[in-house]
C-alpha positions as CSV (number, residue, x, y, z in Angstrom):
1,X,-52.6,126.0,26.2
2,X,-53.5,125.4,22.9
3,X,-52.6,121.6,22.8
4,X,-53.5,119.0,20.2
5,X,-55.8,116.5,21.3
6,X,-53.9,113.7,18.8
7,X,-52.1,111.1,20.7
8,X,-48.8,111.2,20.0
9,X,-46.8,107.6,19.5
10,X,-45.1,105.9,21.7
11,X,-41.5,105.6,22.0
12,X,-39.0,103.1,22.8
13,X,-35.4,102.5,21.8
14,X,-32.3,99.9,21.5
15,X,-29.7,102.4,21.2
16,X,-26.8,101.4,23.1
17,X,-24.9,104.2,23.2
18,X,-27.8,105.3,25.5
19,X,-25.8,103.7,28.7
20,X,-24.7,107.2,29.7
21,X,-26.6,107.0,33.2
22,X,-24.8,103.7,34.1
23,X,-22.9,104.9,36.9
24,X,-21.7,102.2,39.9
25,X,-23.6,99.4,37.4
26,X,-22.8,96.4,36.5
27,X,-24.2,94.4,33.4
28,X,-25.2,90.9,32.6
29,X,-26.4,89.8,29.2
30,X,-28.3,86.4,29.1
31,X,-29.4,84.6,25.4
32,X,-32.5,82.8,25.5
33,X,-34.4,80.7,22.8
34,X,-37.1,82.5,21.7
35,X,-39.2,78.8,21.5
36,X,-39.0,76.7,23.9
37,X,-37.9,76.3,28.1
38,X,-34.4,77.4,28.2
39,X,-32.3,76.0,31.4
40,X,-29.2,78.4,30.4
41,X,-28.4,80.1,33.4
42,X,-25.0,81.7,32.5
43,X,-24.9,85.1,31.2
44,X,-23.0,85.3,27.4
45,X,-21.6,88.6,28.6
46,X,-21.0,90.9,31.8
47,X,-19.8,94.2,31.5
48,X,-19.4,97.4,34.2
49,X,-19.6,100.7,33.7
50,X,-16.1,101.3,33.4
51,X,-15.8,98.6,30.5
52,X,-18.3,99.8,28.4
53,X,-16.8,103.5,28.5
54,X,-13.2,102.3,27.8
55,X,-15.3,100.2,24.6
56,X,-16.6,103.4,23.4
57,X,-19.9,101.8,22.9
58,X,-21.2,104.6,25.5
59,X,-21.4,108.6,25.4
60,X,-21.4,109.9,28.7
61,X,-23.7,113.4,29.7
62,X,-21.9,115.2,32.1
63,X,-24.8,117.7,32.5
64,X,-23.7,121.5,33.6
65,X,-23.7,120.5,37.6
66,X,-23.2,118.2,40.0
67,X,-25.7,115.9,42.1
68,X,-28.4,116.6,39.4
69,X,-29.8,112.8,40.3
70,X,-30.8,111.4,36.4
71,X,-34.1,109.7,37.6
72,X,-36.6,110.1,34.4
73,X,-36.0,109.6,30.6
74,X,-38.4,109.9,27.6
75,X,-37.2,109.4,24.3
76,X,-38.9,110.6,21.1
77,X,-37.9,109.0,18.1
78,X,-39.2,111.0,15.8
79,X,-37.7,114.2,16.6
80,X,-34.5,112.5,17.5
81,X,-34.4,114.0,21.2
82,X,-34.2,112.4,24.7
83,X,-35.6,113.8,27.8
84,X,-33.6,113.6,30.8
85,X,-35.1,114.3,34.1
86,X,-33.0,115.7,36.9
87,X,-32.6,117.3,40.0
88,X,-34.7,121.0,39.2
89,X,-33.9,120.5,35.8
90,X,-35.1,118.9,32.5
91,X,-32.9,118.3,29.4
92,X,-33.5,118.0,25.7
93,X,-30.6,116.3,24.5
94,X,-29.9,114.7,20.3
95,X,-29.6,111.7,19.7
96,X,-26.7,112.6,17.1
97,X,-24.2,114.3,20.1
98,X,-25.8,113.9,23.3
99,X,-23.2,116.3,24.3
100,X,-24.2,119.4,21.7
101,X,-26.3,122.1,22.0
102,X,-28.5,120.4,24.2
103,X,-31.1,122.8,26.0
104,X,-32.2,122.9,29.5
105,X,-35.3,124.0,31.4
106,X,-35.5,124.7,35.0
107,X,-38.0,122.6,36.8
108,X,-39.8,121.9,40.1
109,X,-37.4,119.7,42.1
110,X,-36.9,116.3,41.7
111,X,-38.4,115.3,37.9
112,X,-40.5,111.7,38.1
113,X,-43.0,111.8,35.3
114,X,-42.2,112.9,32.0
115,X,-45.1,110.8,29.3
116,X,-46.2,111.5,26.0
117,X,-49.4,113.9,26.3
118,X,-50.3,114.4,22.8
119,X,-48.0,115.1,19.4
120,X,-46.9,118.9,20.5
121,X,-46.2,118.5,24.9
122,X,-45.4,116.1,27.3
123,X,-46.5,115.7,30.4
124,X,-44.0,116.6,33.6
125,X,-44.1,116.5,37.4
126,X,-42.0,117.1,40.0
127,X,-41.8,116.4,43.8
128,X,-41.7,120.1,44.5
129,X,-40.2,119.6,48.4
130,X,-42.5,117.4,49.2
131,X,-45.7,119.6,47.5
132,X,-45.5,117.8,44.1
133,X,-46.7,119.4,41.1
134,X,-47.3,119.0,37.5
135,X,-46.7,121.0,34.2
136,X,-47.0,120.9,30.1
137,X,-43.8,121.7,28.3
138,X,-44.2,122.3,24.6
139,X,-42.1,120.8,22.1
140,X,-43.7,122.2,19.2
141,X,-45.5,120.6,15.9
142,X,-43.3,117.7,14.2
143,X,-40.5,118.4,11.7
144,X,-40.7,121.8,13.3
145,X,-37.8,123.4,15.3
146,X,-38.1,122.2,18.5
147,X,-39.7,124.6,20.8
148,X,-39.0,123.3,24.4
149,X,-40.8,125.7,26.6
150,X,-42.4,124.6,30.0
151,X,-46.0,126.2,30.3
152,X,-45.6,128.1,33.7
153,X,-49.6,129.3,33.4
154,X,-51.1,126.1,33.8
155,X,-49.3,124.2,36.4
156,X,-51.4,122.0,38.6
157,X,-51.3,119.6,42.1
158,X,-49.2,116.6,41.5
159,X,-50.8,115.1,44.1
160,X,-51.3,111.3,43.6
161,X,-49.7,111.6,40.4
162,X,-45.8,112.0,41.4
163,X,-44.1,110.7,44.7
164,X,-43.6,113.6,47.1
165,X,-40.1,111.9,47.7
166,X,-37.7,111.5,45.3
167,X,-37.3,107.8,46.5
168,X,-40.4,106.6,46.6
169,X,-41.6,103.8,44.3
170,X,-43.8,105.0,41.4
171,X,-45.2,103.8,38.1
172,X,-47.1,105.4,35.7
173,X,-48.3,105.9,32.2
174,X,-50.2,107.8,29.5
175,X,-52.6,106.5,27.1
176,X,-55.2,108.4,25.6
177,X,-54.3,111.5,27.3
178,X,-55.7,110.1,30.9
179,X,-52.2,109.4,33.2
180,X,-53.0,106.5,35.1
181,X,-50.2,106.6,38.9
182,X,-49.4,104.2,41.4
183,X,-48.0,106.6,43.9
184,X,-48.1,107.6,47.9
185,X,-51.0,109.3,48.4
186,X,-49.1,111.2,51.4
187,X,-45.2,112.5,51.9
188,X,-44.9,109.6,54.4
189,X,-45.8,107.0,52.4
190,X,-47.7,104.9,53.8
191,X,-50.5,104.5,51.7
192,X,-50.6,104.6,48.5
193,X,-53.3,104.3,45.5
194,X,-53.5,103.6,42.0
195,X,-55.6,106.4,39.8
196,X,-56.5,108.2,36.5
197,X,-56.5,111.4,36.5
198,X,-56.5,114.2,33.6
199,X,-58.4,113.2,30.3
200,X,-59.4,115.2,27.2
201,X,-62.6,116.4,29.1
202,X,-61.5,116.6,33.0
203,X,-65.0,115.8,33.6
204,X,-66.3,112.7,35.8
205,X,-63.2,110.6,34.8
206,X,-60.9,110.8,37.9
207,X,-60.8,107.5,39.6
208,X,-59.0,106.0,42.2
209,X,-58.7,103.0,44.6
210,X,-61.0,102.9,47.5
211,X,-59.5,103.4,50.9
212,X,-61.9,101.8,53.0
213,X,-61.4,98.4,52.0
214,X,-58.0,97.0,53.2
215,X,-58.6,94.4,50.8
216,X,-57.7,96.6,48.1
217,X,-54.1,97.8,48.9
218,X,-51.9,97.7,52.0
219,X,-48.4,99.4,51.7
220,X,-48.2,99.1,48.1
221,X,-45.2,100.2,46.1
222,X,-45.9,100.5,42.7
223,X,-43.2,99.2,39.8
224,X,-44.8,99.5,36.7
225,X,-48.4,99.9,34.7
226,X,-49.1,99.5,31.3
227,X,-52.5,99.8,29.0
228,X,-52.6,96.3,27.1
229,X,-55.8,95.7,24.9
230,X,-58.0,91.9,26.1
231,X,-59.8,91.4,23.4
232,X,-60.4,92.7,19.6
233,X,-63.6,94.8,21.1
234,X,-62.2,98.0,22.7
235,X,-64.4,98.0,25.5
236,X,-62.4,95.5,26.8
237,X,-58.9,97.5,27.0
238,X,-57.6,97.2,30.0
239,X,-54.5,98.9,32.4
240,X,-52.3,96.3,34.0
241,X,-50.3,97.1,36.7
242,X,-47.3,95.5,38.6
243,X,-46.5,96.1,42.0
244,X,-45.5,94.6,45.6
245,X,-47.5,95.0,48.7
246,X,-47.6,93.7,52.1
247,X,-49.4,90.5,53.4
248,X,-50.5,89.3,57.1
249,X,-52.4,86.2,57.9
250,X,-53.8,85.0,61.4
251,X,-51.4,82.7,61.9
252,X,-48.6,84.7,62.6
253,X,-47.6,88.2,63.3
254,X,-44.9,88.7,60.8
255,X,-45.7,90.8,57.3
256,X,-44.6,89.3,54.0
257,X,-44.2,90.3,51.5
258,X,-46.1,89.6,48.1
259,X,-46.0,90.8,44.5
260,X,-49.0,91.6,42.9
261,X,-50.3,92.1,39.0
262,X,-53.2,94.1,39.0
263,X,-56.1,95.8,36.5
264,X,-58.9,97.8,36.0
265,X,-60.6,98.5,32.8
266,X,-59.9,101.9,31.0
267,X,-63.9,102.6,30.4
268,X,-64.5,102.6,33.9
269,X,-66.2,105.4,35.5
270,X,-66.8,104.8,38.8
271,X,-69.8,103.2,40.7
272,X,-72.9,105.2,40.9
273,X,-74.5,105.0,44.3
274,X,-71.2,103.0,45.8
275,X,-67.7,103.7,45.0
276,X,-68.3,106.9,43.5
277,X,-65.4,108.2,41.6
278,X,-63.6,104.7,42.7
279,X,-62.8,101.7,40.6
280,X,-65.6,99.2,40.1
281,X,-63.2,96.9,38.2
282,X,-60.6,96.7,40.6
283,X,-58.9,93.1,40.7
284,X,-55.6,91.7,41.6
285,X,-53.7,88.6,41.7
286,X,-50.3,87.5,43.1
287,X,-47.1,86.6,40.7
288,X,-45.2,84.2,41.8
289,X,-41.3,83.7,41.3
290,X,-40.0,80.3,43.5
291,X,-37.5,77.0,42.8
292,X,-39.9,74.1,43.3
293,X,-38.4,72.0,46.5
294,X,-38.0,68.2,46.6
295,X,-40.0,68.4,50.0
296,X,-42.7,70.3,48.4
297,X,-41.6,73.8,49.8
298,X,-41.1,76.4,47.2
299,X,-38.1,78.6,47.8
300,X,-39.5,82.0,46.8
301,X,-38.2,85.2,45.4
302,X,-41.2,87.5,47.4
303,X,-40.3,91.4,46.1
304,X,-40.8,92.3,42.4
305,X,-38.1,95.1,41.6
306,X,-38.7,95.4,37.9
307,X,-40.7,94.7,34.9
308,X,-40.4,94.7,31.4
309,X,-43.3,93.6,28.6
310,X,-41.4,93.0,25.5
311,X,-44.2,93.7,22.5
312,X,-45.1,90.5,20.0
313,X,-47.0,90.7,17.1
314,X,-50.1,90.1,19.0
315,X,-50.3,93.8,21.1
316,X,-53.0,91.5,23.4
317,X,-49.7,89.9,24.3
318,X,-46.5,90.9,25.1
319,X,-44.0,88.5,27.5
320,X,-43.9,89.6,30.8
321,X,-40.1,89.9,32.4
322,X,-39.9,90.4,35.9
323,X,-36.4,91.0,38.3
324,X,-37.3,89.3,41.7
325,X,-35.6,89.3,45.2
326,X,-35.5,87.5,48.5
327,X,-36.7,89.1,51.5
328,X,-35.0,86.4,53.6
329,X,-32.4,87.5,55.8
330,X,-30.7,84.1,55.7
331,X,-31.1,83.3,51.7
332,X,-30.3,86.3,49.6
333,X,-30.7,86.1,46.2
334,X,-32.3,87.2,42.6
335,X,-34.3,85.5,39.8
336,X,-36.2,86.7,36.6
337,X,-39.3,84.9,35.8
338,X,-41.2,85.1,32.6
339,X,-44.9,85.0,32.4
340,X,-47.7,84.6,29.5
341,X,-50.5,87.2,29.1
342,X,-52.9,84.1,28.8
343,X,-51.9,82.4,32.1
344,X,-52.4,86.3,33.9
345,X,-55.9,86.2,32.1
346,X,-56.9,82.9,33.5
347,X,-55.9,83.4,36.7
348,X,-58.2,87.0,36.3
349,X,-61.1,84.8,34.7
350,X,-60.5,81.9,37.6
351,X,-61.7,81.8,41.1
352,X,-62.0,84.5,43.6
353,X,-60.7,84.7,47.0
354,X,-62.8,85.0,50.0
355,X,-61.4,86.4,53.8
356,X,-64.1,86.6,56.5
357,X,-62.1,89.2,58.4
358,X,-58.7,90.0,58.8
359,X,-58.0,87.4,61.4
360,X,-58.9,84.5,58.7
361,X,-56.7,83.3,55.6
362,X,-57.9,83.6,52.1
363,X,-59.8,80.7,51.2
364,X,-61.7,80.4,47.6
365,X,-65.1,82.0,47.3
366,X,-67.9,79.4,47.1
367,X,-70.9,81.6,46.8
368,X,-72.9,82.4,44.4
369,X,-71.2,85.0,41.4
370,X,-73.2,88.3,40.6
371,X,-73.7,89.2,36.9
372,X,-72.1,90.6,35.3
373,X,-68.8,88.9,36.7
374,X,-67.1,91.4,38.7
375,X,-64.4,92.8,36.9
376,X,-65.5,92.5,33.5
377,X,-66.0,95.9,31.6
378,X,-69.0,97.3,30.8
379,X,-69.6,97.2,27.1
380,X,-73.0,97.0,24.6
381,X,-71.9,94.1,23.0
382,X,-71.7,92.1,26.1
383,X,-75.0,93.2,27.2
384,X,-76.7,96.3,25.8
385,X,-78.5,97.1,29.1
386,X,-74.8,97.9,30.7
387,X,-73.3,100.6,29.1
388,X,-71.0,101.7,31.4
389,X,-69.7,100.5,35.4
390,X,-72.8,103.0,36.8
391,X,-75.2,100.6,35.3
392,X,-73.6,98.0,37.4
393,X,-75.8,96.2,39.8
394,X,-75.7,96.9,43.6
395,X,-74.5,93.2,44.1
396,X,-71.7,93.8,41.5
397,X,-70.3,96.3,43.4
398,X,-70.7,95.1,46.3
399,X,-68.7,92.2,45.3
400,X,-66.3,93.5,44.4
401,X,-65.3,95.9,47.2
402,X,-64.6,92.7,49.5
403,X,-63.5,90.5,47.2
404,X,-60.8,91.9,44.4
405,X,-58.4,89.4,45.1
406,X,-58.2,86.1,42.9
407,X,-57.3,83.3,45.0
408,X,-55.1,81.1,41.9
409,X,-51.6,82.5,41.5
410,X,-49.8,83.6,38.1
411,X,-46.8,81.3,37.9
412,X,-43.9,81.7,35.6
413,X,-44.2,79.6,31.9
414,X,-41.3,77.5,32.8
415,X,-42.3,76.7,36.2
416,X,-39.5,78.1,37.4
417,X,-37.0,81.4,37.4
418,X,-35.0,81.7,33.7
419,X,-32.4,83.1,35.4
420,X,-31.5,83.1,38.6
421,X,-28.4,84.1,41.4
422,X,-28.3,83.1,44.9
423,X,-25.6,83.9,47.7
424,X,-24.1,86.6,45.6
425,X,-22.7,90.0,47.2
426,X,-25.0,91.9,44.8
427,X,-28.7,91.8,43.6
428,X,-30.5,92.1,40.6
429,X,-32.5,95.4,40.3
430,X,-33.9,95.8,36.6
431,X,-34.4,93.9,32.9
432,X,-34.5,95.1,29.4
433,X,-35.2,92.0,26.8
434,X,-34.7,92.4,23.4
435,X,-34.9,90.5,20.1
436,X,-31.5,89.1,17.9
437,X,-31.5,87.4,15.8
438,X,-28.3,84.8,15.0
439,X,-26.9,82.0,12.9
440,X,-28.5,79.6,14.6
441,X,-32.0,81.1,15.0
442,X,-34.0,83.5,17.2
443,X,-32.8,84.7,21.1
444,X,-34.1,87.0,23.4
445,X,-31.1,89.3,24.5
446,X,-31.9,89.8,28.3
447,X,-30.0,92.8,29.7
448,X,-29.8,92.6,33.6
449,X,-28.8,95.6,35.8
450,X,-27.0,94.6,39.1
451,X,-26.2,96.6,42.2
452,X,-23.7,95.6,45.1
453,X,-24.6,95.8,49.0
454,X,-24.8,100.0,50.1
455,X,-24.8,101.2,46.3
456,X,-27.2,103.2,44.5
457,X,-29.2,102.1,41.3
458,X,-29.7,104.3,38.4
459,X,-32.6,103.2,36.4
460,X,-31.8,102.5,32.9
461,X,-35.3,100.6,31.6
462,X,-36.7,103.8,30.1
463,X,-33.8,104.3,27.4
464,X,-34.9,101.4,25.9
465,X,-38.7,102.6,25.4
């Protein structure tokens, strides 16, 4: 394949008329100030599927079949397309009709990754029946008639880059051409790990999370990851990533659950005599979503379900939206909670936690701090002598295999949920925030996808990309 190696942009949308896929959904549409703490907890407008088609604000895609199972959409401004990703099928639809002349390209399975690869193919995978497996398809050069042709001579594994189920939480995302997954490393799902894979080069850049540290990940499922630059100095880009894992302390048997943000840094290559082909930057902290008690005892919302990073002017930092749910089997409820890329960094650049063995609770490390501080990339204006994570000292990584948990906690800017629901027959499940702007100054339009007890969730988030 004969494939540019330019990055092609990224897309994202507000076109409503892009609610097509809303089927069994209902819709809640919450105004907040874009300064301030905002204690508005009633939604300015709530609409269902059925409303919005009767509006004619919607245009509904049939598709040519039954039970093709929308899961994946990638939008492309400039050409005017969208692509829909089904059951064995992909579709190239315009934005004019979606409707018209669309085209269609037999797939493998169950479609979950369709990203951006460069300014002529996107990326695709499939679950395959459980084998899953990845593909270019090849949309031609821009202002071009659109070519839409899947590259059946250089399909690869999709392994650890696509769920083998259809159901299985995923997250991923291309930048630079490298496709960075969370995603079940096996068709049981059990485990799971967070990689890079692919690359202009293919050579010495696949990485992944090391499996023989518990520390690092137990029963992850993975809900969203995005590249977001630190610091003016490239060297210090880093991919942040947003997902939910179980927890057990010592002093009792029962799992919780706990959501997570964490990152590594793009530059990283691996250790060089320890955690070869692994991540050397590895760290992660835990989000937390809770109503502050009057006895002290928070009342928390445990399981991220979605998240959303709604760009600023500063690219170092987009506001972080996340859709929270209770695990409880006696309090049943949902809450979005809004975070600041600064208080995520500080609780990164804070202190680390420190567990003796798994029958001991976190406590915060003490000891003495190798140099450089684990986690920080490798770059030669930090220090000329490390120019990359091989040149990383033995007690660097070391560290950092036992200890890439942070013990302080990200907690939400208001110090609460923005929005919450409790004792409600249906639960919040995903968030799209946008910006309007009125007579009486600037809001942030949050969209909030609901789903009643024993229905089934279409995911919506991407159309707005």
């Amino acid at each position: 394949m004969n494939a540019s190696k330019d990055k092609r942009p990224k897309t994202k949308s507000q076109d409503f008329h892009l609610f097509h896929a809303l089927v069994m959904l209902s819709m809640a549409m919450l105004l907040l100030p874009v300064i301030g703490t905002s204690k508005q907890n009633i939604p300015q407008l709530k609409l269902t599927y059925k409303d919005l088609f009767l509006s004619n604000s919607c245009v509904p895609f049939m598709g040519s079949a039954e039970g093709l199972d929308f899961q994946t959409l990638l939008l492309d401004e400039e050409r005017g397309k969208l692509l829909l990703g089904a059951k064995d099928h992909i579709f190239l639809l315009s934005l004019v009709d979606l409707n018209k002349n669309f085209k269609k390209t037999e797939c493998a399975n169950f479609i979950r990754v369709l990203q951006p690869y460069n300014k002529t193919h996107i990326y695709v995978c499939g679950t395959g029946a459980f084998h899953p497996i990845c593909g270019y398809i090849d949309l031609g050069a821009y202002k071009e008639e659109v070519v839409f042709k899947l590259d059946t001579h250089n399909l690869e594994s999709g392994r650890l880059k696509c769920p083998f189920d259809p159901q299985q939480p995923f997250a991923s995302v291309m930048t630079d051409e490298y496709l960075y997954s969370g995603a079940a490393s096996d068709f049981l799902g059990k485990d799971a790990a967070f990689t890079r894979s692919l690359g202009p080069t293919r050579d010495h850049h696949y990485i992944r999370t090391d499996i023989s540290e518990h520390y690092w990940l137990n029963g992850a499922k993975f809900i969203g990851t995005f590249p977001i630059p630190d610091t003016c100095n490239p060297d210090d880009d880093k991919i942040y990533f947003f997902f939910c894992e179980s927890s057990q302390e010592s002093s009792t048997s029962d799992k919780t659950i706990l959501s997570r943000v964490g990152r590594v840094c793009k530059n990283d290559v691996g250790g060089q005599r320890s955690l070869i082909n692994k991540w050397t930057t590895f760290l992660k902290a835990r989000l937390i979503c809770s109503i502050p008690g009057n006895d002290g005892a928070d009342t928390h919302f445990d399981e991220l379900q979605d998240i959303y990073l709604l760009p600023t002017r500063d690219e170092r930092n987009p506001v972080v939206y996340g859709v929270f749910t209770t695990t409880s089997s006696i309090f049943k409820g949902s809450a979005v909670c809004v975070y600041s890329m600064a208080d995520i960094r500080a609780v990164f650049n804070g202190p680390y936690a420190h567990k003796e063995s798994a029958d001991h609770r976190w406590v915060q490390y003490e000891g003495r701090i190798p140099y450089p501080r684990p986690g920080t990339c490798p770059s030669k204006t930090y220090d000329p002598l490390i120019k990359s994570t091989w040149d990383f000292p033995d007690d660097v990584i070391s560290f950092i295999k036992r200890h890439p948990v942070m013990y302080e906690a990200v907690y939400p800017v208001a110090g609460e949920p923005t929005f919450k629901r409790v004792d409600v027959d249906y639960r919040l499940t995903q968030v799209v925030v946008d910006h309007v702007v009125a007579e009486d100054g600037q809001y942030m339009s949050c969209f909030l996808a609901q789903v009643r007890a024993n229905e089934i969730m279409p995911s919506f988030k991407r159309m707005f990309r």
